[in-house]
mmCIF file of the N, C-alpha and C atoms, coordinates in Angstrom:
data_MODEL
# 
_entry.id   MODEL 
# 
loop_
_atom_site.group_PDB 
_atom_site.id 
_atom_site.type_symbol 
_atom_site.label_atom_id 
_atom_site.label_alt_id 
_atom_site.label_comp_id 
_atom_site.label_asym_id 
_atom_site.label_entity_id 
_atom_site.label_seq_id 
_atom_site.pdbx_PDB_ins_code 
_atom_site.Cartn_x 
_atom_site.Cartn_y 
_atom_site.Cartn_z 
_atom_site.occupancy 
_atom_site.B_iso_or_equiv 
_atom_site.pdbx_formal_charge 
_atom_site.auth_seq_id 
_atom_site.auth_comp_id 
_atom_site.auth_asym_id 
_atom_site.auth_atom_id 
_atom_site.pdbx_PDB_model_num 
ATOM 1   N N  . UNK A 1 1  ? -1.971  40.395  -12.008 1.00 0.00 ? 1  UNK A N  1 
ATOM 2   C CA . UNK A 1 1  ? -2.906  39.334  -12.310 1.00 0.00 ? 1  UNK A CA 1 
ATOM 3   C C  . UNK A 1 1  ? -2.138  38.016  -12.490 1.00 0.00 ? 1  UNK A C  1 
ATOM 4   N N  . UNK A 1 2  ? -2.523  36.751  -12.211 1.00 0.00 ? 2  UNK A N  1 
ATOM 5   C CA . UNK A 1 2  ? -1.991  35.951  -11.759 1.00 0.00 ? 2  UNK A CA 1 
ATOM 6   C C  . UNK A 1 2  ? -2.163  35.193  -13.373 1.00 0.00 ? 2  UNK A C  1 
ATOM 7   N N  . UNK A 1 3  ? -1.239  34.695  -13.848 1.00 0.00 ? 3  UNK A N  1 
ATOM 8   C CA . UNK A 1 3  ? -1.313  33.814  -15.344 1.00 0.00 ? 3  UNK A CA 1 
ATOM 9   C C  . UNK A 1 3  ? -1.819  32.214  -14.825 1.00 0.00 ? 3  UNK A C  1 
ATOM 10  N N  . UNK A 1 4  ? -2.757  32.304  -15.877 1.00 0.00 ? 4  UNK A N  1 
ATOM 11  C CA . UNK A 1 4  ? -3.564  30.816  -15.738 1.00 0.00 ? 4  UNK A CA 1 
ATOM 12  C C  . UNK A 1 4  ? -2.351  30.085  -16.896 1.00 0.00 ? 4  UNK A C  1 
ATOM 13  N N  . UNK A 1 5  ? -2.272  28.372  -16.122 1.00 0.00 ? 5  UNK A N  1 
ATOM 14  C CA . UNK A 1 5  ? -1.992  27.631  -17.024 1.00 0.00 ? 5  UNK A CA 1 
ATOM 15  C C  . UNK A 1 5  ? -2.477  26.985  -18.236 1.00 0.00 ? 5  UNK A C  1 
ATOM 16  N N  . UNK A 1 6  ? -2.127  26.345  -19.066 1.00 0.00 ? 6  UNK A N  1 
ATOM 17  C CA . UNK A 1 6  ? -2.413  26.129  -20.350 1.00 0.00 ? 6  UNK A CA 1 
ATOM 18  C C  . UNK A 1 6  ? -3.746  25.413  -20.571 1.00 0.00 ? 6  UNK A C  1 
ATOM 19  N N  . UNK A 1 7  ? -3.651  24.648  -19.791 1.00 0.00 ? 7  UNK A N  1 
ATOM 20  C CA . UNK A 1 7  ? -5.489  23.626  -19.479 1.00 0.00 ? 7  UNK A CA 1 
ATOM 21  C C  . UNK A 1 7  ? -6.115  23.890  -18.488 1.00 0.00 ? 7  UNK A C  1 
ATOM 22  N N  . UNK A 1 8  ? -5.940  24.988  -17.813 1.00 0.00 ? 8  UNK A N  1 
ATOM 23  C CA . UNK A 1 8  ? -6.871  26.210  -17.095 1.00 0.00 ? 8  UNK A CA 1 
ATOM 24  C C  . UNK A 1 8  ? -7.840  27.047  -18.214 1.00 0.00 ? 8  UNK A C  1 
ATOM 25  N N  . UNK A 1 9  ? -6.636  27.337  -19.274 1.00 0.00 ? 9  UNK A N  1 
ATOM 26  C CA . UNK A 1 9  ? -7.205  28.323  -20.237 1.00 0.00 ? 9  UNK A CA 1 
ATOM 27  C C  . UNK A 1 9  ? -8.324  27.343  -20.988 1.00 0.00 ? 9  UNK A C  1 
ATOM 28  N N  . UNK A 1 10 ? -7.776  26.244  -21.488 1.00 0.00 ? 10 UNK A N  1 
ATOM 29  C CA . UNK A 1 10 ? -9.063  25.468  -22.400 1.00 0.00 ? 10 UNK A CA 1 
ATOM 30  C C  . UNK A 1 10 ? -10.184 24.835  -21.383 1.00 0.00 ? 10 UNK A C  1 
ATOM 31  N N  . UNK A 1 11 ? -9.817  24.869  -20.605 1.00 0.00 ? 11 UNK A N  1 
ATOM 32  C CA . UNK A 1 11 ? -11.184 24.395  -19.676 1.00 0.00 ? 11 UNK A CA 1 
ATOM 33  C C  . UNK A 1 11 ? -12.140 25.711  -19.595 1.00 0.00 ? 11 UNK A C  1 
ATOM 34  N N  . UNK A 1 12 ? -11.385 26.443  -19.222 1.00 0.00 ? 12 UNK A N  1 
ATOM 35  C CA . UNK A 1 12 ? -12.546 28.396  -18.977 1.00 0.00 ? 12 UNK A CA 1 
ATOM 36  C C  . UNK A 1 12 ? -12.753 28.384  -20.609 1.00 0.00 ? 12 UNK A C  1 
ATOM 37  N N  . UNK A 1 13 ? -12.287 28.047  -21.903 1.00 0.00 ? 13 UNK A N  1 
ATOM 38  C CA . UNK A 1 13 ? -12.817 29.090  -22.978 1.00 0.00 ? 13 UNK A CA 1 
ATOM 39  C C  . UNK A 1 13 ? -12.755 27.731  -23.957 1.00 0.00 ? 13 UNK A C  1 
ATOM 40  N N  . UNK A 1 14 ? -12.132 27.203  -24.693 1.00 0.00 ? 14 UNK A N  1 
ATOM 41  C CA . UNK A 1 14 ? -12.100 26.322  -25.654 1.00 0.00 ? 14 UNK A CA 1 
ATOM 42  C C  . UNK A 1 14 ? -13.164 24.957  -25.944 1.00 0.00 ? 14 UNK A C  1 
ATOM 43  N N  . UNK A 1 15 ? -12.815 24.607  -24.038 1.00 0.00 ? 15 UNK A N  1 
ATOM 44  C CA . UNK A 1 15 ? -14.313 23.133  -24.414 1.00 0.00 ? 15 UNK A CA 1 
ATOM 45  C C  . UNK A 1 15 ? -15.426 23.796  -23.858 1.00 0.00 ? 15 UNK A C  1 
ATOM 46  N N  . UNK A 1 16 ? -15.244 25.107  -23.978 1.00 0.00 ? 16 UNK A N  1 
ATOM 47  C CA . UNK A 1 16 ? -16.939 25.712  -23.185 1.00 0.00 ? 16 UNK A CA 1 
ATOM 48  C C  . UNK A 1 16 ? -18.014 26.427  -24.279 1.00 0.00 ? 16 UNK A C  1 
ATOM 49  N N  . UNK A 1 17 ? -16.297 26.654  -25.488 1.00 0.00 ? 17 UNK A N  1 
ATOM 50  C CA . UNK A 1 17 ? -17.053 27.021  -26.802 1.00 0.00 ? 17 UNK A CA 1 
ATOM 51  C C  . UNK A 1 17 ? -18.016 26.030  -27.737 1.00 0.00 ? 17 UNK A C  1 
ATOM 52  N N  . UNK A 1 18 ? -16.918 24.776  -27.185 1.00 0.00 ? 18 UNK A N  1 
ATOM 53  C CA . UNK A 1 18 ? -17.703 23.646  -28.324 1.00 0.00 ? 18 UNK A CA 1 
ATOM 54  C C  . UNK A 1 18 ? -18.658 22.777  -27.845 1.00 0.00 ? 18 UNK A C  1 
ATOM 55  N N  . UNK A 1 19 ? -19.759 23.094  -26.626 1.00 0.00 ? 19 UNK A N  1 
ATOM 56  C CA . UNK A 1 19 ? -20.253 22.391  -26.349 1.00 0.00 ? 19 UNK A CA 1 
ATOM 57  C C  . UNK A 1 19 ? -20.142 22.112  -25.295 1.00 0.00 ? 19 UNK A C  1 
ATOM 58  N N  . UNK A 1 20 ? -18.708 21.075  -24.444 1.00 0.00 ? 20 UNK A N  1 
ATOM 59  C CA . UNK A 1 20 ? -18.529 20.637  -23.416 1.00 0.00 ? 20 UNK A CA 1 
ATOM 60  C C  . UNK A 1 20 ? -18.990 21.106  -21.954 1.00 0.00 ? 20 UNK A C  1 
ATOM 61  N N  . UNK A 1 21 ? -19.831 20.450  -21.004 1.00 0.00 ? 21 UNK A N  1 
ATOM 62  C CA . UNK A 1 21 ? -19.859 20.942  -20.064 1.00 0.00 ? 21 UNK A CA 1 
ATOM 63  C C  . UNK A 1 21 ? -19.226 21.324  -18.977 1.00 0.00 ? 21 UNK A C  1 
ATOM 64  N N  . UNK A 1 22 ? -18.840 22.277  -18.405 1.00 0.00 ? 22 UNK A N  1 
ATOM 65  C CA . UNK A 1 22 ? -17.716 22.192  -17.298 1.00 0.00 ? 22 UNK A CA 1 
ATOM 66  C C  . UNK A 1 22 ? -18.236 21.556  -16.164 1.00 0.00 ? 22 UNK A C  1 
ATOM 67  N N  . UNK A 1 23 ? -17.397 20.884  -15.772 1.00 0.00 ? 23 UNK A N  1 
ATOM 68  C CA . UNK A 1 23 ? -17.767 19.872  -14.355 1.00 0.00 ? 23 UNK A CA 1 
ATOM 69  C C  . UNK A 1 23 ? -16.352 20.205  -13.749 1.00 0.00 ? 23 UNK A C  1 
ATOM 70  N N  . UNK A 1 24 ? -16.656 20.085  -12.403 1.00 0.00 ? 24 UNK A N  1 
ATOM 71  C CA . UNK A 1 24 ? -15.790 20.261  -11.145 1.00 0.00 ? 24 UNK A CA 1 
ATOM 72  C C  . UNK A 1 24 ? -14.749 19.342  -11.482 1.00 0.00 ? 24 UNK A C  1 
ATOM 73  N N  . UNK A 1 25 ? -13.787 19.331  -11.301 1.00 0.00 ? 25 UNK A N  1 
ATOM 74  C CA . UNK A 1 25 ? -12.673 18.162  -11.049 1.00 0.00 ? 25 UNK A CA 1 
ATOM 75  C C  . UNK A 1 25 ? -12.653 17.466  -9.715  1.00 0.00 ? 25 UNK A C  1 
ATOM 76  N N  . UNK A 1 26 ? -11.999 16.072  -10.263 1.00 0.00 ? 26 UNK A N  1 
ATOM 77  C CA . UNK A 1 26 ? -12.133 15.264  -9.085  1.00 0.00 ? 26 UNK A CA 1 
ATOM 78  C C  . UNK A 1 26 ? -10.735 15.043  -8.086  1.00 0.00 ? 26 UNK A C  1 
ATOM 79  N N  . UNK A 1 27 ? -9.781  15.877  -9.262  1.00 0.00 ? 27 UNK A N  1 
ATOM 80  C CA . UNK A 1 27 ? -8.570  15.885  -8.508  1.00 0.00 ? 27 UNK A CA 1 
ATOM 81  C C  . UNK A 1 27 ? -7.805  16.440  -7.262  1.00 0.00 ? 27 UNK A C  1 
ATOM 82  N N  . UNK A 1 28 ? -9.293  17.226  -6.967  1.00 0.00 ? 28 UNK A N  1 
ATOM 83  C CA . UNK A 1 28 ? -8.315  17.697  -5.850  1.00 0.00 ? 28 UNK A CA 1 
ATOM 84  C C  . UNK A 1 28 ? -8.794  16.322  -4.595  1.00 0.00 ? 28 UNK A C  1 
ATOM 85  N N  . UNK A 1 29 ? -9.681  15.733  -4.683  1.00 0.00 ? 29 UNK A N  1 
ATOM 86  C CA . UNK A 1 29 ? -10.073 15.009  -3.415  1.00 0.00 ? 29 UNK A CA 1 
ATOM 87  C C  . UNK A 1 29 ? -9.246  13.590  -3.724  1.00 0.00 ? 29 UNK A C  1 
ATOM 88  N N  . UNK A 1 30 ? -8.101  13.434  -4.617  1.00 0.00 ? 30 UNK A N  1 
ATOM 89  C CA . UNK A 1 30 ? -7.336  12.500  -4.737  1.00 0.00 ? 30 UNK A CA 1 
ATOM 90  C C  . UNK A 1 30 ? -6.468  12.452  -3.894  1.00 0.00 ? 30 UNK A C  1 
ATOM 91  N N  . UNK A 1 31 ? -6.380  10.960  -3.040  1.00 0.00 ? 31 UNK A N  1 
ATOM 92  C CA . UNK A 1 31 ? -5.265  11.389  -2.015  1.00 0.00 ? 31 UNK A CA 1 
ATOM 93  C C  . UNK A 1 31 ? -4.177  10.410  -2.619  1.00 0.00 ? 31 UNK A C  1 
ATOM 94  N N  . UNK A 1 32 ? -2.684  10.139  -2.872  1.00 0.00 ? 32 UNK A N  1 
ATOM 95  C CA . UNK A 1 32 ? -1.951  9.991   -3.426  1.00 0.00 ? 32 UNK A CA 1 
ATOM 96  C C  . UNK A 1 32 ? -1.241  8.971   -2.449  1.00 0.00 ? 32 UNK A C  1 
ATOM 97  N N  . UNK A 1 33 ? -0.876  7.456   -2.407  1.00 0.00 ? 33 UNK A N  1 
ATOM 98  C CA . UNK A 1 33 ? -0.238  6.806   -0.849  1.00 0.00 ? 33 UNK A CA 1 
ATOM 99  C C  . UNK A 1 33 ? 0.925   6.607   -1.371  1.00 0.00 ? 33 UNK A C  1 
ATOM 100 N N  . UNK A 1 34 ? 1.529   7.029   -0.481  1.00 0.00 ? 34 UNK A N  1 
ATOM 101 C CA . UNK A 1 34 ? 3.295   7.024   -0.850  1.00 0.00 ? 34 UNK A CA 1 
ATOM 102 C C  . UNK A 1 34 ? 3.452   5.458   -0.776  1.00 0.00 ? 34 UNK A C  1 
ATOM 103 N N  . UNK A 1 35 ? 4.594   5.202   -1.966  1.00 0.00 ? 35 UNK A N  1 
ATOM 104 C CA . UNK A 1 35 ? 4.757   3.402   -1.656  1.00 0.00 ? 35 UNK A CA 1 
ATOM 105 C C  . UNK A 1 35 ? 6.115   3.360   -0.540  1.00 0.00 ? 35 UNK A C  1 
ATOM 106 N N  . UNK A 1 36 ? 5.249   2.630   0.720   1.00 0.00 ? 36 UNK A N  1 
ATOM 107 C CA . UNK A 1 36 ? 6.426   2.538   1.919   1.00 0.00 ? 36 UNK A CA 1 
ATOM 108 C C  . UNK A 1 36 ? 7.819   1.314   1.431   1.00 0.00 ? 36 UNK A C  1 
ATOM 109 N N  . UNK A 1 37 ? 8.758   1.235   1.340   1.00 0.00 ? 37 UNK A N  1 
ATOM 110 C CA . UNK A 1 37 ? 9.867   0.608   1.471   1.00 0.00 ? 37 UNK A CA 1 
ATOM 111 C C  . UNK A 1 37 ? 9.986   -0.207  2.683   1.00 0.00 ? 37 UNK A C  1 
ATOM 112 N N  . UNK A 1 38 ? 10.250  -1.083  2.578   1.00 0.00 ? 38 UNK A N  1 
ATOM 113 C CA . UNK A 1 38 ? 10.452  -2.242  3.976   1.00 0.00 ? 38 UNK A CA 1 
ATOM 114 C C  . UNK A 1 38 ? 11.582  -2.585  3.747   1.00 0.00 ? 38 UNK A C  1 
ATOM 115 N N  . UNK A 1 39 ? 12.761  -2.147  4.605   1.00 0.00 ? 39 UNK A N  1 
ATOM 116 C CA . UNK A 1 39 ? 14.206  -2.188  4.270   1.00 0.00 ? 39 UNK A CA 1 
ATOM 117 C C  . UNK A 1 39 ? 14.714  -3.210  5.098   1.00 0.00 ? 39 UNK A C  1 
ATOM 118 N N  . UNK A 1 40 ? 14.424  -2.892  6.324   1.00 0.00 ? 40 UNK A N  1 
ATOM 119 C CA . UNK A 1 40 ? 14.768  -3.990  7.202   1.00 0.00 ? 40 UNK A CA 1 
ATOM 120 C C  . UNK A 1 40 ? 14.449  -5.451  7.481   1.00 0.00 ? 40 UNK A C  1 
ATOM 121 N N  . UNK A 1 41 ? 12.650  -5.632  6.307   1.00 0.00 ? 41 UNK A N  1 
ATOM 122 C CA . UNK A 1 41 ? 12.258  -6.866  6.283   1.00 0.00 ? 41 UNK A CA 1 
ATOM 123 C C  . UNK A 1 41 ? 13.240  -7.268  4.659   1.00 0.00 ? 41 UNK A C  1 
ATOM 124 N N  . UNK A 1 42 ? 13.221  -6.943  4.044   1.00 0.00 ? 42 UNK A N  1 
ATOM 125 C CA . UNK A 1 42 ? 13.929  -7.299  2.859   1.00 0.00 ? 42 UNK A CA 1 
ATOM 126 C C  . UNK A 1 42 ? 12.855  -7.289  1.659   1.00 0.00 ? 42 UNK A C  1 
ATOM 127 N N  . UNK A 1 43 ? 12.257  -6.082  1.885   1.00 0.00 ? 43 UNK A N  1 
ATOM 128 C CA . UNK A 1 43 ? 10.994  -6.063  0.843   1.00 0.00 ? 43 UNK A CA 1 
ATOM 129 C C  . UNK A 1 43 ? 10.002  -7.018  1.326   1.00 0.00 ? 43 UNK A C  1 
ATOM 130 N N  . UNK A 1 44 ? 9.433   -7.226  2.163   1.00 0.00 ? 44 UNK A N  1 
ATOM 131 C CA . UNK A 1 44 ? 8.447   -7.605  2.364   1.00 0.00 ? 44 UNK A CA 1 
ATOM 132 C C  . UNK A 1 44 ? 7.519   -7.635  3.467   1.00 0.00 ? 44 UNK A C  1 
ATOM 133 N N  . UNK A 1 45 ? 6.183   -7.657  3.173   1.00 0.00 ? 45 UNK A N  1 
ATOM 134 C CA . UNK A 1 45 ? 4.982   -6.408  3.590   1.00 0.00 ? 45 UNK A CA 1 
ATOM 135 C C  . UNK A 1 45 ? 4.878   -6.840  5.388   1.00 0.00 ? 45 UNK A C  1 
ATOM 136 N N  . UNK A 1 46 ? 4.354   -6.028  5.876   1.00 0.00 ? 46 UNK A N  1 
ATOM 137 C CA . UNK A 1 46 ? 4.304   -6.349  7.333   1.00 0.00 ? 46 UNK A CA 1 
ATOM 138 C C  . UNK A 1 46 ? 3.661   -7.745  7.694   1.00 0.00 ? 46 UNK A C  1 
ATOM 139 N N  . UNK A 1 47 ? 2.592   -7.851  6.730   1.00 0.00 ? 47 UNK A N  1 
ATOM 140 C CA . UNK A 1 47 ? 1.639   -8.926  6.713   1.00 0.00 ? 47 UNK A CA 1 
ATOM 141 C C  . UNK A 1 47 ? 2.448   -10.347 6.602   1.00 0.00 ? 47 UNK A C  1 
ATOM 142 N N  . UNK A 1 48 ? 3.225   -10.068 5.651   1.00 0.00 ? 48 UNK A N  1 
ATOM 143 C CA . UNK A 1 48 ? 3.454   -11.339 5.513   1.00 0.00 ? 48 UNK A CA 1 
ATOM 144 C C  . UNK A 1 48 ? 4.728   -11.972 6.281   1.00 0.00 ? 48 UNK A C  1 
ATOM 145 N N  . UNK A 1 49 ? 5.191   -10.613 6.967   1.00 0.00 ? 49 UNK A N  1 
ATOM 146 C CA . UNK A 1 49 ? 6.424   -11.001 8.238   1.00 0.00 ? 49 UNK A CA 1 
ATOM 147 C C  . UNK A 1 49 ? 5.825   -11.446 9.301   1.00 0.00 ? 49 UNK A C  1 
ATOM 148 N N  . UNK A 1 50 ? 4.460   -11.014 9.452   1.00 0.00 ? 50 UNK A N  1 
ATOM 149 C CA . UNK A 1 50 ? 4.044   -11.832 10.729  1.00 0.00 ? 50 UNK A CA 1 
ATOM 150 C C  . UNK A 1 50 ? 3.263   -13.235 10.280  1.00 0.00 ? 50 UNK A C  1 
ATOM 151 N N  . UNK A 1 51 ? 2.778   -13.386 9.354   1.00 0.00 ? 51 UNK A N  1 
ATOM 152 C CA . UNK A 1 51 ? 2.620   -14.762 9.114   1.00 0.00 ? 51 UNK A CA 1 
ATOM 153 C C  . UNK A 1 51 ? 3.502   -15.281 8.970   1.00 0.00 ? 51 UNK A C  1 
ATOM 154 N N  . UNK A 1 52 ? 4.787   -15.106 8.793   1.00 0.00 ? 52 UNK A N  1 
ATOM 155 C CA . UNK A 1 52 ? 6.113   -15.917 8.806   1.00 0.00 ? 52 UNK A CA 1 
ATOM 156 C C  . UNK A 1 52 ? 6.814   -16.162 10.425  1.00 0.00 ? 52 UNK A C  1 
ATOM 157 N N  . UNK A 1 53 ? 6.658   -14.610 10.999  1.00 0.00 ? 53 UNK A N  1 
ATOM 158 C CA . UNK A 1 53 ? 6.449   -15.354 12.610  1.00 0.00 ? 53 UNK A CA 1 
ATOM 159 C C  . UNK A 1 53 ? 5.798   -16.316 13.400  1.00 0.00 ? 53 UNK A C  1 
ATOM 160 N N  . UNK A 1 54 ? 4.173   -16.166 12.680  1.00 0.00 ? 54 UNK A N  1 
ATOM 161 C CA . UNK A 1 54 ? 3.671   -16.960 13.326  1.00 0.00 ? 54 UNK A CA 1 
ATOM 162 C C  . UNK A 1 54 ? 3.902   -18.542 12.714  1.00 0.00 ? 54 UNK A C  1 
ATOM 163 N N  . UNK A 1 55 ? 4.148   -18.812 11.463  1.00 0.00 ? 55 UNK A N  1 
ATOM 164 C CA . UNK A 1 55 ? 4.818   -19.817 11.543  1.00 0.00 ? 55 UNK A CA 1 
ATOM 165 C C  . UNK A 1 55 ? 6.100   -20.158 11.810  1.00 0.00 ? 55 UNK A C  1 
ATOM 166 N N  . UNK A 1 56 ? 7.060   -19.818 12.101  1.00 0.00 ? 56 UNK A N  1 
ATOM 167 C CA . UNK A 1 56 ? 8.208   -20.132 13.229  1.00 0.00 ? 56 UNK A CA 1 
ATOM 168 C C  . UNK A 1 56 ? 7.543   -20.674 14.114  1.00 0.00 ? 56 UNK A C  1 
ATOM 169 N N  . UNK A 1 57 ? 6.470   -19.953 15.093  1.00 0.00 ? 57 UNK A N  1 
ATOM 170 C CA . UNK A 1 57 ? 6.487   -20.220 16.346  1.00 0.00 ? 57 UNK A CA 1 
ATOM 171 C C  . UNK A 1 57 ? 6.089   -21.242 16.605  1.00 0.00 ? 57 UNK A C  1 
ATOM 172 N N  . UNK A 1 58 ? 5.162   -21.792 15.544  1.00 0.00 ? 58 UNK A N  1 
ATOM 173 C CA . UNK A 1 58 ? 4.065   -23.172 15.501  1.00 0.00 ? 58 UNK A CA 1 
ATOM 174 C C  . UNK A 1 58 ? 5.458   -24.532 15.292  1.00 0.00 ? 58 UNK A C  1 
ATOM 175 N N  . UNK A 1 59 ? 6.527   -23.773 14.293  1.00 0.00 ? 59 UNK A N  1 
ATOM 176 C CA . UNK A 1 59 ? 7.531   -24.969 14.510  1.00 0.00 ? 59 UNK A CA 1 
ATOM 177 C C  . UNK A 1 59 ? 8.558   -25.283 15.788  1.00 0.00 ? 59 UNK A C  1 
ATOM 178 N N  . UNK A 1 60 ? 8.590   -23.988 16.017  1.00 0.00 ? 60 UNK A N  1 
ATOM 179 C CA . UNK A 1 60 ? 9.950   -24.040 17.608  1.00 0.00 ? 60 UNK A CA 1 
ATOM 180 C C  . UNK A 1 60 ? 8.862   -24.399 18.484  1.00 0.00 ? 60 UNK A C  1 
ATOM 181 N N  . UNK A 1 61 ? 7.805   -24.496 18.659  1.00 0.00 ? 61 UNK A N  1 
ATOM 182 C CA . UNK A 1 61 ? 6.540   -25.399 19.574  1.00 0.00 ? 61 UNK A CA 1 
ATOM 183 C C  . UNK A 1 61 ? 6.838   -26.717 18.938  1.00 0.00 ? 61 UNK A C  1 
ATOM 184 N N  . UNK A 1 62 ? 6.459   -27.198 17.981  1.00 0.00 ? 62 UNK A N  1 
ATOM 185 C CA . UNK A 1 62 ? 6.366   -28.672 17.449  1.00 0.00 ? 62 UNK A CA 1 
ATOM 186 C C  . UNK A 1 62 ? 8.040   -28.975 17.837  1.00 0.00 ? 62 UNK A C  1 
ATOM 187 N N  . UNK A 1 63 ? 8.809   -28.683 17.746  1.00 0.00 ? 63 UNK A N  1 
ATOM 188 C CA . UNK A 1 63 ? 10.129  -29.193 17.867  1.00 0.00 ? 63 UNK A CA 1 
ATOM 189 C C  . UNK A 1 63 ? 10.129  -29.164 19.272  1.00 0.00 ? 63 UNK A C  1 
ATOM 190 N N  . UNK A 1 64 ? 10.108  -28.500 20.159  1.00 0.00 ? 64 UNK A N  1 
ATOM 191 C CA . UNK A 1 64 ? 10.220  -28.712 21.903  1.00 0.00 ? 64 UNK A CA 1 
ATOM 192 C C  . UNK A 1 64 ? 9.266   -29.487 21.777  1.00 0.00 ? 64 UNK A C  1 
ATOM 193 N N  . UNK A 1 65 ? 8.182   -29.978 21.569  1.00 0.00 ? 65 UNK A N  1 
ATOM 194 C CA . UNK A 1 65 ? 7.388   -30.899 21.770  1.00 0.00 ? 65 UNK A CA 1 
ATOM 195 C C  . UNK A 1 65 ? 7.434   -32.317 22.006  1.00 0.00 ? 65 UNK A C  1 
ATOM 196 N N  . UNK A 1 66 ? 7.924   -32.255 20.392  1.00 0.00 ? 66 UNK A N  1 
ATOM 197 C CA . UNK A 1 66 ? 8.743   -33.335 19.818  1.00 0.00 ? 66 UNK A CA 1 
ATOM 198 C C  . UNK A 1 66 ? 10.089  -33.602 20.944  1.00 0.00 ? 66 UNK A C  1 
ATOM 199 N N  . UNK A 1 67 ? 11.085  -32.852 21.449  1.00 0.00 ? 67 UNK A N  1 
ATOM 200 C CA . UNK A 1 67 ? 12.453  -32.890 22.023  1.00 0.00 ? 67 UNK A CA 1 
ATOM 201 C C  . UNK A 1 67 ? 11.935  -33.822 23.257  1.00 0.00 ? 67 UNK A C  1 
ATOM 202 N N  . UNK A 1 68 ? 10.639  -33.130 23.975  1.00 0.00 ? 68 UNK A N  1 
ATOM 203 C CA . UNK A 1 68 ? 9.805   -33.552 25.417  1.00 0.00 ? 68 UNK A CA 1 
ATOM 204 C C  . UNK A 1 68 ? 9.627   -35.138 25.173  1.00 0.00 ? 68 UNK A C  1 
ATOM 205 N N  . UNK A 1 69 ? 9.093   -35.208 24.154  1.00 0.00 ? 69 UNK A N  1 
ATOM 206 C CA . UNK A 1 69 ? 8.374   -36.696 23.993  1.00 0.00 ? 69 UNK A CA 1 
ATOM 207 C C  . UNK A 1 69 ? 9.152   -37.555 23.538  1.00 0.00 ? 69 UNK A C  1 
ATOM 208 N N  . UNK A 1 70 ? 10.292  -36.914 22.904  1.00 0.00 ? 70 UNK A N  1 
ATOM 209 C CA . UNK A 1 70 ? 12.070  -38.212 22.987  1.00 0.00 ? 70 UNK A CA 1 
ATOM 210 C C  . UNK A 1 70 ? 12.250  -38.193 24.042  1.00 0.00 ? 70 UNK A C  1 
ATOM 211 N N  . UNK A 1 71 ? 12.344  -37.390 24.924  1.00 0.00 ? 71 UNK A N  1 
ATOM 212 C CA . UNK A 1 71 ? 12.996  -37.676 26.566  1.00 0.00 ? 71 UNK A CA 1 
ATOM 213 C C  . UNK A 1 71 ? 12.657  -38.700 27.636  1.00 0.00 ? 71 UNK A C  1 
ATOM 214 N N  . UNK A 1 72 ? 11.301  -38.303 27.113  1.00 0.00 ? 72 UNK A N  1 
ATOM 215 C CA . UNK A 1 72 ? 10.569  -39.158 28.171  1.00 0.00 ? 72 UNK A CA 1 
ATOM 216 C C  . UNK A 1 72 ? 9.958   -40.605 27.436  1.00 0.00 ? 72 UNK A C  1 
ATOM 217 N N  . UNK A 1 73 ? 10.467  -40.719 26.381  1.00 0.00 ? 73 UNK A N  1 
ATOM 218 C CA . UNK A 1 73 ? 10.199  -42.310 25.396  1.00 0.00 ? 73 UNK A CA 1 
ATOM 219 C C  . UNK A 1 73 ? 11.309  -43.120 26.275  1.00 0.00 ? 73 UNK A C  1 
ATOM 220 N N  . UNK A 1 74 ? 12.498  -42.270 26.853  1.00 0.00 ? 74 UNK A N  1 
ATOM 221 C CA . UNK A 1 74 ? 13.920  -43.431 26.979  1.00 0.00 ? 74 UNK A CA 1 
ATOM 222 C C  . UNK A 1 74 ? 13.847  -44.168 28.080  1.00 0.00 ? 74 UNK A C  1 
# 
């Protein structure tokens, strides 16, 4: 026979003596999200590496822009 653990036992006999109703647990449909590590960004979230790309790109645009429109000022 398989030994029940310690708050197995008071759930089947102790809070069933005094009243308490037994209700299902909700723990098993808990799903648990591992916290991912971002090692290669330097701690930081995917999200906010690509909003940091996408602002680069808006500046290395404004700067060739800018480079075009000195060239052709001379």
């Amino acid at each position: 026979m398989k030994k029940k653990n310690y708050l197995t036992y008071l759930n089947d006999n102790y809070f069933y003596e005094i009243g308490f109703e037994k209700k299902e647990s909700k723990l098993k449909d808990l799903k648990i999200k591992k916290h991912r590590q971002y090692r290669s960004n330097q701690g930081r979230s995917p999200q906010r590496m690509n909003k940091a790309y996408k602002l680069f790109g808006w500046s290395i645009l404004g700067l060739l822009i800018t480079i075009i429109i000195m060239i052709f000022k001379k």
